[in-house]
C-alpha positions, 0 to 999 in steps of 0.5 A, spaced: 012 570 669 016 564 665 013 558 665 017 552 667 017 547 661 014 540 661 018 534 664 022 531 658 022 522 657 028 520 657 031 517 650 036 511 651 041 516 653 045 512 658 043 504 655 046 498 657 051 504 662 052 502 669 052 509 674 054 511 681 051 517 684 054 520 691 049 524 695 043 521 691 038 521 698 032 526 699 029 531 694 035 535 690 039 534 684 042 527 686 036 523 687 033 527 680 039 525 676 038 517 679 032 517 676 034 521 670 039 515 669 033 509 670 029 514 665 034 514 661 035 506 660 042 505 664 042 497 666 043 499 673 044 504 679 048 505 684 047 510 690 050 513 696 049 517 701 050 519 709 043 518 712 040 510 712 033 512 713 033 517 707 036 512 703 032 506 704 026 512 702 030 514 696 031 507 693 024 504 695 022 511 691 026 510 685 023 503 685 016 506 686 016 511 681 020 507 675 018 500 676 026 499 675 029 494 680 036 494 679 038 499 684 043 498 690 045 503 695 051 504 700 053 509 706 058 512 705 062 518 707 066 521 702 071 525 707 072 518 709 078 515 705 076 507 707 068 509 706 070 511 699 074 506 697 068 500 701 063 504 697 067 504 689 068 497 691 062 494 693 059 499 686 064 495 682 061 488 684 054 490 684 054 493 677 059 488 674 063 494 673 061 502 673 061 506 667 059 513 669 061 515 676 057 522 678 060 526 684 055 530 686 056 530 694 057 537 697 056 541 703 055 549 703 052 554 708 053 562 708 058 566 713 063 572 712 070 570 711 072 574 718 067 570 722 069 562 719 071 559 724 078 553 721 072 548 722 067 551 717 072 552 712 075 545 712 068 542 713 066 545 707 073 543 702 073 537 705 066 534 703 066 538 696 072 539 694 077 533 697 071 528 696 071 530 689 078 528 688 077 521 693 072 518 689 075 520 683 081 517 684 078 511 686 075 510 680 080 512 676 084 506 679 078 501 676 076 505 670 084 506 668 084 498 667 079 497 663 080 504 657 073 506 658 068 510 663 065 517 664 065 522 670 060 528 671 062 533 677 058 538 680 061 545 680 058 551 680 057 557 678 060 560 684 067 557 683 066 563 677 062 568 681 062 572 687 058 572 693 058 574 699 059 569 705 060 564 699 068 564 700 068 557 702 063 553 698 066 558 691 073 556 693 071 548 694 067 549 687 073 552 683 077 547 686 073 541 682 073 546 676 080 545 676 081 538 678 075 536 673 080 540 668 086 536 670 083 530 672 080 529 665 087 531 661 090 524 664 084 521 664 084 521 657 090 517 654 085 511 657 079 513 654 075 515 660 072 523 660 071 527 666 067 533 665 063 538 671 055 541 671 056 548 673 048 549 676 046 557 679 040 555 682 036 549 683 029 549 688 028 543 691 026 541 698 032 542 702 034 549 699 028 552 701 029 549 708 036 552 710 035 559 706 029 564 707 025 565 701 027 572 699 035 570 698 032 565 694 027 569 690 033 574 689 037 569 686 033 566 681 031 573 679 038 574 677 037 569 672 035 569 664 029 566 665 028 569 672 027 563 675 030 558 679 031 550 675 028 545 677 032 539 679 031 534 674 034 541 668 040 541 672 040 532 671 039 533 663 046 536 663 049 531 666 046 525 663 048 529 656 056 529 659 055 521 662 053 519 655 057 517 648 053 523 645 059 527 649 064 522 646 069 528 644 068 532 650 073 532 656 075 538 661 069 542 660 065 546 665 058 546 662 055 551 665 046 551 666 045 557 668 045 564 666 052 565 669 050 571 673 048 568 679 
């Protein structure tokens, strides 16, 4: 059995750096990329999320488990183009300014293309795929002014690969490759970088309870190490793509993963 490796201490990756988090609520990647952030030194947090109660949990978790105290948080529902707006705003007065937006909002779920209804298909591009491009587009209009800044997108590698009941969550995620790609070619000419992490699997709290434990058990034997990566793997990634040791990278989609999920 491969042994999960031990949990790495952060290293001032992201010091004197502001972040913004999307979906950074509950137990998945966002809430273990914040925490990456504060670890690695960042001089404030921003996060975002849909659900109030869960979090107000992650804000005072955060709080708990690092001891920083500059964390803020607003609702926002990136389908929304005024909630987008509202939340860049208020992340700009809050943290004097944000140097590096993660957009890791995004929705999946599993059904046959012959069977998914025009509602289950533009549900999942529009909270993947278009707010992707919403906050992204926000963003831009601050960073653009200022010469500086760094986007991280969440991708995946099915927007490579082939699944079956995936055409839709694979088609929103070749989409943000592609918008990564594009975006980061106009981005460029202001100084701002804009790269994607490309995760296969990632165990947490909420995938094991929306898929049976066999499919996920079959998914992370496909990969190189045969398991499945731990969230905060997934975060080390992207801090490396937010941070000026990924100065001359921009366009990339850097997969974590064996690539044959």
């Amino acid at each position: 059995m491969t042994v999960v490796p031990e949990y790495i201490s952060g290293h001032q990756l992201l010091a004197g750096k502001s972040v913004l988090i999307t979906a950074a609520a509950g137990a998945g990647i966002g809430y273990a990329t914040a925490k990456r952030a504060i670890e690695e030194g960042c001089r404030a947090l921003f996060i975002s999320d849909m659900h109030a109660g869960r979090t107000e949990r992650a804000v005072a978790q955060l709080r708990e488990e690092t001891g920083f105290a500059s964390i803020h948080s607003r609702l926002a529902n990136v389908t929304v183009e005024a909630d987008v707006c509202d939340l860049v705003d208020a992340a700009e007065q809050a943290l004097d300014g944000v140097d590096i937006l993660i957009n890791n909002a995004g929705l999946g779920g599993t059904r046959a293309v012959v069977d998914m209804t025009d509602e289950e298909w533009l549900r999942v591009i529009d909270v993947s795929l278009n707010g992707t491009f919403r906050m992204t587009r926000a963003m831009l209009r601050k960073m653009q002014p200022r010469r500086r800044g760094a986007i991280v997108n969440s991708a995946s590698v099915l927007g490579w690969r082939a699944d079956k009941g995936q055409a839709h969550y694979a088609a929103a995620k070749a989409g943000v490759m592609a918008l990564t790609r594009c975006s980061a070619m106009e981005a460029a000419e202001y100084g701002i970088r804009i790269n994607a992490v490309s995760p296969s699997i990632a165990m947490h709290a909420f995938l094991e309870k929306t898929s049976s434990a066999d499919y996920l058990n079959e998914l992370a034997s496909r990969e190189a190490f045969g398991r499945a990566a731990q969230v905060w793997e997934i975060a080390n990634v992207t801090m490396f793509l937010a941070s000026d040791y990924a100065s001359y990278m921009t366009g990339e989609v850097i997969s974590v993963s064996s690539q044959r999920a």
